[in-house]
KEVEXFI-646810 format. One record per residue (C-alpha): residue in one letter; y, z negated, x negated. Coordinates in steps of 0.25 Angstrom, whole numbers, plus 5000, padded with zeros to 4 digits. Layout:
residues N
aYZX ...
END
This chain:
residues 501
x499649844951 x499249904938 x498949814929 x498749884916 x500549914917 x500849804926 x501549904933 x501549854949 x502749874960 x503049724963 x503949784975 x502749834981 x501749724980 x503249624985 x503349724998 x501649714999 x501649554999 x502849575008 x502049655018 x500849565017 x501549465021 x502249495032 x501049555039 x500149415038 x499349465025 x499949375014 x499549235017 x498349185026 x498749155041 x498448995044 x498148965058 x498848825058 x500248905056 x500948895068 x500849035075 x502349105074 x502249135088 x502348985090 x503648955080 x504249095087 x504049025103 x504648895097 x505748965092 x505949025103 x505948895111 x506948825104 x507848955106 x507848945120 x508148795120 x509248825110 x509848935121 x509548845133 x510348735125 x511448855123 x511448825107 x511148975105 x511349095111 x510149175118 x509949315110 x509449425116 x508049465113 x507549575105 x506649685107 x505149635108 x504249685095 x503549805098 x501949805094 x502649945088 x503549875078 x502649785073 x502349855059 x500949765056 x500149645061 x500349525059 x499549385060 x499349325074 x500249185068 x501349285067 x502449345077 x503249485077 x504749445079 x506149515079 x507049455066 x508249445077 x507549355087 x507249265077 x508249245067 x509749255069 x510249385062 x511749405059 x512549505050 x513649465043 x515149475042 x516349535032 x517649475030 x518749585029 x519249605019 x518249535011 x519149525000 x520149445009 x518949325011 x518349304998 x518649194989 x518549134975 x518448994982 x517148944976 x517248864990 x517049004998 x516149055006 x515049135000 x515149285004 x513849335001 x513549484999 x512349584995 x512949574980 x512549424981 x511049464984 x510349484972 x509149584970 x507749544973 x508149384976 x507949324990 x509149234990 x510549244990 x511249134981 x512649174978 x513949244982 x514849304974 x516049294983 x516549204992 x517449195004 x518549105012 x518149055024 x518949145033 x517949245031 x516949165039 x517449225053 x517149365047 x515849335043 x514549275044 x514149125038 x512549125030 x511948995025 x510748985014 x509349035022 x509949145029 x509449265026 x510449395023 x509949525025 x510749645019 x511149725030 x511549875022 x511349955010 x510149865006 x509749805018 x508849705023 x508749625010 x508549475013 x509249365006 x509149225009 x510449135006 x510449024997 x512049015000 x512948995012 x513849105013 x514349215019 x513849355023 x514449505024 x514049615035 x513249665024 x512049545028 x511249505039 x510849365039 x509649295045 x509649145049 x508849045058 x507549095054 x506948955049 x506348935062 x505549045061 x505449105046 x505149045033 x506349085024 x505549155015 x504649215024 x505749285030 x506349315017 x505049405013 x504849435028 x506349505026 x505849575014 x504649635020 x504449765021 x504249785036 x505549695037 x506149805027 x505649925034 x506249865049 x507549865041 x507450005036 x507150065048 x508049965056 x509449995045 x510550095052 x511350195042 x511150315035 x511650285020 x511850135019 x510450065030 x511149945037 x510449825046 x511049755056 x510849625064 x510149705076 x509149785067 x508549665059 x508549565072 x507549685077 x506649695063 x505349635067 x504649525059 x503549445058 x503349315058 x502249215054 x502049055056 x503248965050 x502148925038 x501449055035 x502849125032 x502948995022 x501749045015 x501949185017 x503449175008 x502649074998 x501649194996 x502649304993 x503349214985 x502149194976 x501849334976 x503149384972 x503349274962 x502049354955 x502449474957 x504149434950 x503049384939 x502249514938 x503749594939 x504049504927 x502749544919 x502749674921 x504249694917 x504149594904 x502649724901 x503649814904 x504749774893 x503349744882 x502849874885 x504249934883 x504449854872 x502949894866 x503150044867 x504550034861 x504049954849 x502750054848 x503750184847 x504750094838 x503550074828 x502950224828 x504350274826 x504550184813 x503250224809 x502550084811 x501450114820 x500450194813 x500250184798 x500850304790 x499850404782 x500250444768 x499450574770 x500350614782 x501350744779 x502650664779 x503750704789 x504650754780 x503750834773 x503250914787 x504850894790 x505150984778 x504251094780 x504651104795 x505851134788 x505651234780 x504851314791 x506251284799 x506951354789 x506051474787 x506051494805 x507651494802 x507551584789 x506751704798 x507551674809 x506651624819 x507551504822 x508851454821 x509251364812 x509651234816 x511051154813 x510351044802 x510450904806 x511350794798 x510550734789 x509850594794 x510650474789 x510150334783 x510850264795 x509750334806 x508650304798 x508150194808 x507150144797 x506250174786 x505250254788 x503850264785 x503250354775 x503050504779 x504250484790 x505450564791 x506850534798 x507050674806 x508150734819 x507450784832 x507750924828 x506950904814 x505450914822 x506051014832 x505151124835 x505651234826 x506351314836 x507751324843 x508051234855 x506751144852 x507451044857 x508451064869 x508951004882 x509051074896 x509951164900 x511351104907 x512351174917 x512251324921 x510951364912 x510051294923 x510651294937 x509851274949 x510351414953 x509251444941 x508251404948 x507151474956 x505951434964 x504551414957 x503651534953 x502851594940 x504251664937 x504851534934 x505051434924 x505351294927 x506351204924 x506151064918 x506850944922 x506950794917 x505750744928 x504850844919 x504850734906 x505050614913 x503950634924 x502950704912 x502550824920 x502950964921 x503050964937 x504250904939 x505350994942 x505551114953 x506551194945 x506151344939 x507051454933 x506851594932 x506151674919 x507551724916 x508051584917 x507051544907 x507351644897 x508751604898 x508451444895 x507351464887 x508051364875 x507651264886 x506351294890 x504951224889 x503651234885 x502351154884 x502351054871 x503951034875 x504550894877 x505650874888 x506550734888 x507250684899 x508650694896 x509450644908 x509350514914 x507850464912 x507950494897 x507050534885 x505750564894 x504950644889 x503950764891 x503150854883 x502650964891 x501350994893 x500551124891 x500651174905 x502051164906 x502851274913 x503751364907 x505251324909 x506651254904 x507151104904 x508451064912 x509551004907 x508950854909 x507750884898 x507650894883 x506650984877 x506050954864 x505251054855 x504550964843 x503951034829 x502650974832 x502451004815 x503350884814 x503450804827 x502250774836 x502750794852 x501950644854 x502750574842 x504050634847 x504150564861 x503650434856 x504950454845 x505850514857 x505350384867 x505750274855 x507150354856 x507450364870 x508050234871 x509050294862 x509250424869 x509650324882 x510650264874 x511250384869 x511150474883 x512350524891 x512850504904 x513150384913 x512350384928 x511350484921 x510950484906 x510750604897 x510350604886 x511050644872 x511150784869 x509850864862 x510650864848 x510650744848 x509250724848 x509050834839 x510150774829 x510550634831 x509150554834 x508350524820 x506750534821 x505850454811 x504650574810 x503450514805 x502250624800 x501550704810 x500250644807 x500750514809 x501650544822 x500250564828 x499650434824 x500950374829 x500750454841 x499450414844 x499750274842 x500950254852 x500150324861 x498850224860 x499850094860 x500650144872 x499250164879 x499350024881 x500450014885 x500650064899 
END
């Protein structure tokens, strides 16, 4: 666990508790137990009486355990049996059609399915649907205290009934084990992951894994004295009752931490966590005479000019802003140059027909695990130099920023010094900042307080995009504060955030 995040896989340490218990190393041994070779003979005894009486049927043995299948050892109190010659497994059974059978009788029988299970809880409470009694002959009867296994797509999931019911071909059930297993135990011993790994291997199918009655009465478990399994489940279920707590914890940190960093970045944007200077250049003033030098590149012809943007309105004036501040558009603290910002390229312009194997000769493509990984070896896709020449409006180079722009949106990247030579595909966004106006740092923290509404405003159904690159340019309002003070700003998120991890 580390304790400084609270960050810890509670699965993990539920499957390690598991696994301790089952091989002996959770609770102490007592030697007053009754051995579980003893309650095994006894039961065994009575069995015989009950087939000499002719009250039950004699069932044929299965296959002894091997020293081979036994994955671990186990404490001398504790035995090594087959589930099948110890408990009575059966599958169950489908009325057809179903539709024919079921009712709206509140007085029906319950028809318990896998919908009816719910996720992570041990017990099985409810039914949604019932059925007539004439269904009965089709299928199988279950009382509360049996155990249903599911049998396919995700199989060998335990459940215990807290209903009468019954039960579809889609379930194993397990009864008469309360001569030999405490309820609990058995429910965890289920859960195990040696148990789970028997069923693994054990399951039959190429697409969709299913158990039967014959592969689970051949699954191998073990078996400890009748009061050690009582204190063996009280002990899981302490521990797991710390760790649901600890869960809890961690998720209530989670949503503070959240909650912190959002209202850190809500207060720098306003211009409310540093105090302003007066001696500052305001934004506006810098603004102005980036401007003019604009004009002047247009005027000798060294770039284009560009389609001037409406006018900011009242109404997108989120609030008042502090003194030296300015309301301004994306493409106002663009570098000054043509295509500063841009997004990848779609369709035919980059095909995978492009592409060609690594070598000095080529450049390399970069893709959307480049920003959201931080790093500039994700990727295996190069292109050609001519390639290049021909997308070099969509090329990179060190000091860039890329944003994910597909699915996991508005991560962000700014490449470092050593960056490769190359192009972004269609699922990045590369932005080019006047670092006169606009410091790299200060912009993501601005574009992180904004990608909860680039979410809401990106395209697609099963995966998002987002908006288009105009309208990140035109349509989203920035509240700039002075250079000077977008450092201190800067700085001061940084040291806050550094806190919180």
């Amino acid at each position: 666990m580390k304790t400084n995040t609270l960050d810890f896989d509670a699965q993990a340490l539920r499957e390690k508790i598991l696994d301790l218990a089952m091989r002996g190393k959770l609770v102490p041994q007592d030697p007053n137990d009754e051995p579980a070779s003893v309650l095994l003979e006894k039961i065994k005894a009575e069995k015989e009486q009950l087939i000499k009486e002719k009250k039950i049927k004699k069932s044929k043995p299965l296959a002894p355990i091997t020293d081979d299948e036994k994955p671990f050892d186990i404490p001398d109190s504790w035995e090594w049996v087959r589930l099948g010659d110890v408990i009575t497994i059966l599958r169950g059974g489908s009325p057809r059609p179903i539709k024919k059978y079921l009712t709206d009788d509140p007085q029906g029988i319950n028809w318990i399915k896998i919908g009816d299970s719910k996720p992570n809880s041990k017990y099985i409470e409810y039914a949604a649907e019932k059925i007539i009694p004439e269904g009965l002959s089709k299928t199988r009867i279950v009382s509360k205290g049996d155990f249903l296994l599911s049998n396919s797509m995700s199989f060998g999931r335990p459940y215990i009934l807290k209903i009468n019911g019954a039960v579809h071909d889609g379930w194993l059930i397990l009864s008469d084990y309360d001569h030999l297993f405490n309820k609990d135990y058995l429910y965890y011993l289920l859960s195990s992951g040696f148990i789970n790994t028997q069923f693994m291997n054990l399951a039959t199918g190429s697409t969709v894994k299913n158990l039967n009655r014959e592969r689970v009465a051949n699954t191998i478990a073990v078996v400890p004295p009748l009061k050690e399994q009582s204190r063996i489940a009280a002990k899981i279920a302490q521990l797991f009752a710390l760790l649901r707590k600890v869960e809890s914890s961690t998720q209530q940190y989670a949503k503070l931490q959240t909650l912190l960093k959002s209202k850190v970045l809500d207060l720098a944007m306003r211009g409310k966590l540093v105090e302003q200077d007066p001696h500052d250049e305001p934004a506006s003033v810098l603004l102005e005479r980036i401007k003019t030098e604009k004009e002047q590149l247009v005027k000798k012809g060294k770039i284009r000019k560009s389609k001037s943007l409406p006018p900011i309105t009242e109404d997108e004036k989120l609030f008042n802003l502090p003194q030296g501040w300015t309301w301004v558009k994306l493409n106002d603290v663009l570098a000054l140059e043509n295509g500063a910002i841009r997004r990848g390229p779609f369709g035919s312009s980059l095909k995978k027909s492009f592409f060609v194997p690594k070598s000095e000769d080529t450049y390399k493509v970069y893709e959307q695990g480049n920003a959201i990984n931080h790093t500039i070896n994700y990727g295996s896709y190069y292109i050609s130099y001519q390639k290049y020449e021909e997308l070099q409006s969509f090329s990179i180079r060190p000091g860039d920023i890329i944003i994910s722009g597909a699915g996991t949106i508005g991560k962000t990247y700014i490449l470092p010094s050593n960056s490769p030579k190359g192009v972004i595909n269609q699922a990045l966004i590369r932005v080019r900042l006047n670092e006169q106006l606009i410091s790299k740092e200060y912009f993501l923290f601005a574009f992180k307080q904004k990608v909860g509404l680039i979410n809401k405003q990106a395209k697609g159904t099963a995966i998002k995009n987002m908006f288009s690159v105009t309208h990140m340019k035109n349509d989203l309002v920035w509240a700039l504060p002075p250079l000077a003070e977008q450092k201190r700003i800067t700085k001061k998120i940084q040291n806050i955030l550094s806190f919180v991890k």
